[in-house]
N, C-alpha and C positions, 0 to 999 in steps of 0.2 A: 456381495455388498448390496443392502437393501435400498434402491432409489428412493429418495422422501422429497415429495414438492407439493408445499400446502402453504399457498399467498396469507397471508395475513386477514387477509377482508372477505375470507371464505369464513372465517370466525363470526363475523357479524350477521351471516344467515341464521344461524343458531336462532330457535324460538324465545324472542324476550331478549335479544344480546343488543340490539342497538335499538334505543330508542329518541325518541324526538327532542329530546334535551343533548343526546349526542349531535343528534343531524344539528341542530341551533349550532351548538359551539364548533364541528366542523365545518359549518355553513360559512361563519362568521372571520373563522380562521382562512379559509380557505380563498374568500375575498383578498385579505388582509396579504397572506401571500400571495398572491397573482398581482398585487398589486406590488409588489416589493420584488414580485422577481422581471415584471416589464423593462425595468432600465437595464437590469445586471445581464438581460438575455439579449438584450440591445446591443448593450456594449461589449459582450462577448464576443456577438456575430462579428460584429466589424473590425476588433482587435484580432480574428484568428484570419483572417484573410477572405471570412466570405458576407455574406449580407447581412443587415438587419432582423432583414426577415426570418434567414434562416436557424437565428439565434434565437429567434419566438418559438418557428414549427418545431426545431428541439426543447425548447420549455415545453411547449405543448402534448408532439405524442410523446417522448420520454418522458415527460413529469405524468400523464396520464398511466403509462404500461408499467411504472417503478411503481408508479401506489399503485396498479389493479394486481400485479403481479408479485410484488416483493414480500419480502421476509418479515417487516417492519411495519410497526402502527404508524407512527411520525414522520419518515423519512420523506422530503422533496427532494424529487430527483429534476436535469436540468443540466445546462451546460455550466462550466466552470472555470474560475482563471488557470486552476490547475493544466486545462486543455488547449490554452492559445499558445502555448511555444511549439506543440507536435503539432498541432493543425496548421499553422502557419506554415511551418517549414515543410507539412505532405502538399496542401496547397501549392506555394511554391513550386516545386516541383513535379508533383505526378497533376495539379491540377483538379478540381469537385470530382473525377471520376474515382482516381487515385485516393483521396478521402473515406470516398461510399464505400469501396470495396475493403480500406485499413480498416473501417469502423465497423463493417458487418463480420471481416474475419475475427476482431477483437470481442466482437459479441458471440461468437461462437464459442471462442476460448470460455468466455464468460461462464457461460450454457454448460461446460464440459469440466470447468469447474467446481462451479455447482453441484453437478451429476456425480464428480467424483469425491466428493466432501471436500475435496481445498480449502474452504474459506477457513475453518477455526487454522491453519499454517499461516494464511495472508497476517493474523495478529502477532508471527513471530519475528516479522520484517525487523529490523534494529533500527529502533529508533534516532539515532541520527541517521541513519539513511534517510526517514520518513523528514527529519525536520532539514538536511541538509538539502536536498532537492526541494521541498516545500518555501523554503526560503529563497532558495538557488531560482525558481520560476519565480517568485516575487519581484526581485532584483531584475529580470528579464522583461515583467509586465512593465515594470516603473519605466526602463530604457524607452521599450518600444514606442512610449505616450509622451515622451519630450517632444517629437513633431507637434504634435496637437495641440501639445498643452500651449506652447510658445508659439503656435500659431508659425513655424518656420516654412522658407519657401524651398522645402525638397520634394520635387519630381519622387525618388523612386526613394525610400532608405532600405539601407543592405541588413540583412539576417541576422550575421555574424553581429554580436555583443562590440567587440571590441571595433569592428568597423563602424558599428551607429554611431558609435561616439564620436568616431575621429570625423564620421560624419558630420555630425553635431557642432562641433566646435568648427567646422571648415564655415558651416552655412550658421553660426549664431550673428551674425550681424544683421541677419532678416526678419529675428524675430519679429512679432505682430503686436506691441502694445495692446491693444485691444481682447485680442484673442487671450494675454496671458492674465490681463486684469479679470476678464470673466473667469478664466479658468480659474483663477486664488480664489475669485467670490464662492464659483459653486461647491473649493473643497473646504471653503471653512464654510459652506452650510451645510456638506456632509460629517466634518467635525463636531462642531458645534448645533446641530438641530435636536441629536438625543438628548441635550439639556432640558430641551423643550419639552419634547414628546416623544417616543417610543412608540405610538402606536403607528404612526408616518412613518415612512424612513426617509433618511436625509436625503438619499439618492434620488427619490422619486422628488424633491421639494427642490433639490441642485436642477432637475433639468424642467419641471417649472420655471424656475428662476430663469433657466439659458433658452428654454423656447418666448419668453417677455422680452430679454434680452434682444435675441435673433427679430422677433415681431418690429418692436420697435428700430432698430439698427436698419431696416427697411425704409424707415421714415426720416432719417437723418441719412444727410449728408459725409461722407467722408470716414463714417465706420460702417464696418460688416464685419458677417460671421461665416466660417468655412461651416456650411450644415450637412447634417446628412441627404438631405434633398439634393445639396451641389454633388456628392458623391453615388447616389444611389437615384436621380432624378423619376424612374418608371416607379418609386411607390408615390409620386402623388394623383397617379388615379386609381390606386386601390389595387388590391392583391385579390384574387382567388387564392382557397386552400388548393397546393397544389397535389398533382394527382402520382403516383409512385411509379418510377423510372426504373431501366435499369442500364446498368454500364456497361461498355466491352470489357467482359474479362479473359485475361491469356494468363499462361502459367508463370512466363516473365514478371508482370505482372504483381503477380501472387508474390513472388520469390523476394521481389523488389521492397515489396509493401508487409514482409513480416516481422519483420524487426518494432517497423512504428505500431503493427498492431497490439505485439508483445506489450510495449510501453501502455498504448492507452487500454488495453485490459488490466497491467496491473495499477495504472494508475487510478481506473476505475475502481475495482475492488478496493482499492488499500483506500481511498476516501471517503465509499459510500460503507465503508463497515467500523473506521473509524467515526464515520457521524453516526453510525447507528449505535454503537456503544456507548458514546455521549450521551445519543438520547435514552438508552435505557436509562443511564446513571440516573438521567433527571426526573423519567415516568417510573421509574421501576419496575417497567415489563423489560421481555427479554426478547431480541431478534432472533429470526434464525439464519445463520448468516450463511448457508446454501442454496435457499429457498431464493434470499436474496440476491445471491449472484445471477442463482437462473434468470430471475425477474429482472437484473440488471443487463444480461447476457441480452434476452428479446428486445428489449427496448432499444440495446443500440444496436440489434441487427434489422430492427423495422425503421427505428428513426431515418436512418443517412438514405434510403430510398423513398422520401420525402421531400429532400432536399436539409435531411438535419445534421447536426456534428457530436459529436460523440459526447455524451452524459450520464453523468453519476451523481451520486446521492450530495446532494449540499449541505454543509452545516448550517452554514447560516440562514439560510432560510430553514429548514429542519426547525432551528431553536427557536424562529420567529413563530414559526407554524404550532410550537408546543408552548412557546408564552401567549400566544394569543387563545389560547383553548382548547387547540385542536387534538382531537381524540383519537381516531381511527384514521384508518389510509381515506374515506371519503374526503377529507377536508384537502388530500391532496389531488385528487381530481377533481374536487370544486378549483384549486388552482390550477389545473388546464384547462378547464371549461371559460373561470374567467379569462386568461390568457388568448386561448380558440376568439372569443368576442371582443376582445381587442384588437388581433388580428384583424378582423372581418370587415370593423367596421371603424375603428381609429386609428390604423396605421397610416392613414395617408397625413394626419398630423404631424408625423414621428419625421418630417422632412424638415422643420424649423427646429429640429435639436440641432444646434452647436457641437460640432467635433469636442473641443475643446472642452465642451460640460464631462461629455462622456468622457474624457481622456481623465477627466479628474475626480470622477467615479472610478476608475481605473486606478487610479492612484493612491486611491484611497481603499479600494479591493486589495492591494497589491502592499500596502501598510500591514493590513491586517493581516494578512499571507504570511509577512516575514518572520513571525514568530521569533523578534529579535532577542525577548529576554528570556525563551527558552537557548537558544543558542547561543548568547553571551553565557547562562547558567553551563549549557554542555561544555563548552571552551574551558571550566575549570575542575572538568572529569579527567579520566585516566586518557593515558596518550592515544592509544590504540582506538577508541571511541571518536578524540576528536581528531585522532587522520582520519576516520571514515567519514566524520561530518564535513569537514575543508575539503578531502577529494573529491566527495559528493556534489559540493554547493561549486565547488571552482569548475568542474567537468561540466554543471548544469548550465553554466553562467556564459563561461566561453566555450565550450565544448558542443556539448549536444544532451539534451534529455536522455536519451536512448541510452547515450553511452555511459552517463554517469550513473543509471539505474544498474547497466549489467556489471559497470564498472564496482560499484557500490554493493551490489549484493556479494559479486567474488570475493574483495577483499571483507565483505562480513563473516564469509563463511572460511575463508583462510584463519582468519581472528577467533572466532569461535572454535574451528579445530582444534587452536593452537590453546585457545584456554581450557577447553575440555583435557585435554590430552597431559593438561601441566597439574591438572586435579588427579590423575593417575599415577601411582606410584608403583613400583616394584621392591620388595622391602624382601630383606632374608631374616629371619628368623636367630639370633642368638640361642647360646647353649644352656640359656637357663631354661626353665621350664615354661612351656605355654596354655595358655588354657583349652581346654577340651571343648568349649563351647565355638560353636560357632554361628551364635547368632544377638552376642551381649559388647556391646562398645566397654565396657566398663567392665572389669575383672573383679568378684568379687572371691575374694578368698574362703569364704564360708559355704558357697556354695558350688562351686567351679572344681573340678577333678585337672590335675595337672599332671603335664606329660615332658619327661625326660628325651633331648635328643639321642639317641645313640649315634656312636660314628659310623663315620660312614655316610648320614643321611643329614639331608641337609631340605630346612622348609622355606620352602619362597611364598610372600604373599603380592598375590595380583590387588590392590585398590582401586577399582573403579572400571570403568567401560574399555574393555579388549578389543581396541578397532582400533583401524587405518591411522590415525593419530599417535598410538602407543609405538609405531615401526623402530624409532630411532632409540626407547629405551628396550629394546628386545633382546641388546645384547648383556642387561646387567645381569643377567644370571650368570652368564660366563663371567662377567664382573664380580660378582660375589662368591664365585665356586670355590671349595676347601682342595687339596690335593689329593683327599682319600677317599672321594664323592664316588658313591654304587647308588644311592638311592635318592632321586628329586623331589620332592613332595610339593606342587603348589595347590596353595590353598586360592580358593577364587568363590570364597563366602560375599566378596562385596564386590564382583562381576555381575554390571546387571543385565550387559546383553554383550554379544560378541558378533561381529562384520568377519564376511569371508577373508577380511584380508588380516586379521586379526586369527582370525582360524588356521591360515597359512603359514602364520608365525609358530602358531604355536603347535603346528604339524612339522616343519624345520625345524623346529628345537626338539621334538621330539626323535625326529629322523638323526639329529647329528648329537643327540644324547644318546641313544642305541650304538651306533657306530663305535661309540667312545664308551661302552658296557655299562652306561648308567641308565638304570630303571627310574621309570616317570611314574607319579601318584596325582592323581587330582582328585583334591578335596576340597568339602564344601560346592559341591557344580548345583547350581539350583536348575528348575525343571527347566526352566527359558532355554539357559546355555546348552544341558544338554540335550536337549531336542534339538538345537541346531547339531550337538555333535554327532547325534544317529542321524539326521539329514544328511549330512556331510558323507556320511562312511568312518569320521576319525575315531567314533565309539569303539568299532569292530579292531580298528588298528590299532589301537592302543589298548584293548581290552576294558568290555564293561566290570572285570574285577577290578582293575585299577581307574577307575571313577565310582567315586564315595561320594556321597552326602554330608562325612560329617568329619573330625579333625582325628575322631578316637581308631574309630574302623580304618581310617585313610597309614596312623600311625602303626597299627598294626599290621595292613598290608607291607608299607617300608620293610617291617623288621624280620617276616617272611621271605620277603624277599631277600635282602640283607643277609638271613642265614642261610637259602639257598646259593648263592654266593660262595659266601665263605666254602 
């Protein structure tokens, strides 16, 4: 297997490949996003359980190493609401060490998928799986922001979905007036501001609006705002870029922390290579969605020893980043560069935002997440579809991410067995005549030689893929045998590969058709199949004279044999 890893922005070394009309409009774009991904890195941080900050230095070196390193002209990379139900709950529990360590193992995975071509498999994922759990975390961000947005007075809220609520409702008589008013203002200026203009985004004008807000609320009497200052008070004298740590790690540890890193690799992959598709749709270039992951892979094994949280490729900023002009991956390191000088030098602002603005940036992230009218559209597909969409989103909601991705994938790949294997038929051949061809769907009488069964022999045809799915129709041959059977013939023209456990079947029927004095023919074996059969040994056991090519030779072996018989 030949390794291929070529970043995307090694392309623009080329002599004459980028020129100063590109650097402009990635210049331009690149402002344009840093400036549209400050609020959403903001409020990520604090939504998954750790700082503001840390939700920047992930925009920052992860949005930097996805465009220096990835597959992809367009793609911003950056934290995402996709990633505050697992971070939350590894926080929780293992604590920022337990974090650093899911996030670097997840990027290794990354790296090693990459290496191994995985990524064009990540686009076979079933789609309600992808919108079931994408929905299922929407539903989960919405929950988590009723504190904020209501401004309610709870101490600690619990994990569990169904406990927030019963939360919820215990402490709603505390709601904050104030708090909830600001909150409706800033999501209908995240609604309602694209009327205006597209080149802003709402987001960034909602928490203008909640830091005037908070400003003023300092000069009256009798209202306030819960800020990020109250919650996070050491960024108002300013941050340092901080310098790279490492954790204790024990194998415990490791053991503990693999499951969630499972999750946030594929949930990396599955959303920075579905944005990347999108963007091709829109530029008409094309990713390479290996190169990609590797690129994806470093970026979250260097980010979480910063102090960052685990980051993939975003759409929405991605589409921002390609309406606004952006050409090449520079336009997305111009948005880490602006982000980095943000950091540097006006983070100590970011303490008169209002919880409450950001909870409805969130809310409004968490809308668009739901992808409600793809999912009311799945809701009137076939059953087997939408159980895997409802187990999906119900496991994500109350259950656990983790669980309802392995949960989700199993019963996808039960489902798809089960529909491959109902595409395969076992059919016996009637007494009239058949065609000699073996490679025409359609029979034409004009030009087709036709063949008489004799007794005795009897022809089976195999339809479709001879694997571990076919087990339970294995026995129609005994199903359809005649009483005067010497000679089997299956034809396996439209076998297009064959599983050892498929091989084993048809090694036991071979084995207790011998025993019972009936002679096997296999006709029509194309090169695939029988190359797996001289792999195997079963060529030599069954003899290379009896495997044919084709239906005529295969008919006449039968009837040699037949008269050897007799």
């Amino acid at each position: 297997m030949r390794f291929s890893f070529r970043p995307k922005i090694f392309d623009l070394f080329q002599k004459g490949k980028y020129t100063m009309d590109d650097f402009r409009a990635d210049l331009i774009a690149g402002v344009i996003v840093g400036i549209i991904a400050l609020p959403l890195a903001i409020a990520f941080g604090i939504s998954s359980g750790v700082s503001p900050q840390q939700g920047l230095i992930t925009a920052i070196v992860a949005g930097f190493l996805m465009s220096f390193l990835g597959g992809t002209y367009s793609l911003i990379g950056g934290p995402t609401g996709a990633f505050i139900v697992i971070i939350y709950g590894i926080v929780t529990k293992f604590g920022m060490d337990g974090l650093i360590i899911a996030t670097a193992m997840a990027g290794i995975m990354l790296v090693l998928m990459g290496v191994f071509k995985l990524g064009t498999l990540i686009k076979f994922i079933p789609y309600p799986i992808i919108v079931g759990f994408t929905s299922g975390i929407a539903v989960v961000i919405f929950s988590t922001q009723i504190k904020d947005f209501f401004g309610l007075q709870i101490e600690s809220v619990p994990s569990g979905f169904l406990e927030q609520w019963k939360c919820y409702f215990h402490h709603f008589g505390t709601i904050k007036l104030s708090e909830t008013l600001l909150g409706l203002v800033c999501l209908l200026v995240c609604i309602f501001w694209p009327k205006v203009t597209k080149k802003v985004p709402g987001s960034l004008i909602a928490i203008v609006v909640g830091i005037i807000a908070s400003v003023v609320a300092t000069k009256v009497d009798g209202i306030s705002f819960l800020t990020i200052g109250d919650k996070f008070p050491e960024l108002a004298g300013g941050l340092a870029f901080p310098t790279p740590s490492l954790p204790a790690i024990n194998i415990d540890t490791i053991q503990e922390l693999f499951s969630p890193a499972i999750t946030i690799a594929l949930l990396c992959a599955i959303e920075s290579l579905m944005a990347a598709m999108v963007a091709d749709g829109v530029t008409g270039k094309k990713h390479d969605s290996n190169t990609e992951l590797i690129g994806q892979g470093v970026a979250n094994i260097v980010t979480p020893f910063f102090g960052g949280i685990p980051a993939t490729g975003a759409l929405a900023r991605t589409m921002a980043n390609i309406n606004n002009g952006g050409r090449t991956p520079i336009a997305g390191i111009v948005h880490a560069v602006v982000l980095l000088v943000i950091f540097l030098f006006l983070l100590p602002y970011a303490v008169y935002i209002p919880l409450s603005c950001l909870a409805a940036i969130l809310v409004m992230v968490a809308y668009n997440m739901s992808e409600w009218r793809t999912f009311k559209y799945l809701l009137k597909g076939e059953k087997t579809d939408v159980s895997v969409l409802l187990i999906t989103f119900f496991l994500t909601v109350i259950i656990d991410l983790t669980v309802a991705i392995e949960v989700g994938m199993l019963l996808a790949v039960i489902l798809f067995v089960k529909r491959v294997s109902e595409t395969t038929n076992i059919n016996v051949m009637g007494k009239d005549p058949i065609a000699a061809t073996e490679n025409v769907e359609v029979i034409n009488p004009t030009d087709t030689q036709y063949l008489d069964i004799p007794d005795g022999v009897e022809v089976y045809e195999i339809d479709g893929p001879f694997f571990f799915g076919l087990a339970s129709k294995i026995d129609e041959f005994d199903r359809f045998r005649g009483e005067k059977l010497k000679v089997r013939v299956i034809r396996m023209r439209r076998v297009p590969f064959m599983d050892s456990t498929g091989l084993n079947n048809l090694r036991n029927l071979y084995q207790r058709s011998k025993k019972e004095g009936i002679q096997m023919v296999l006709s029509g074996v194309t090169e695939k199949v029988h190359a797996t059969l001289r792999k195997s040994g079963f060529a030599n056991e069954i003899g290379e004279e009896n495997i044919l090519p084709h239906i005529t030779p295969a008919m006449k072996r039968a009837s040699e044999l037949l008269n050897a018989n007799n």
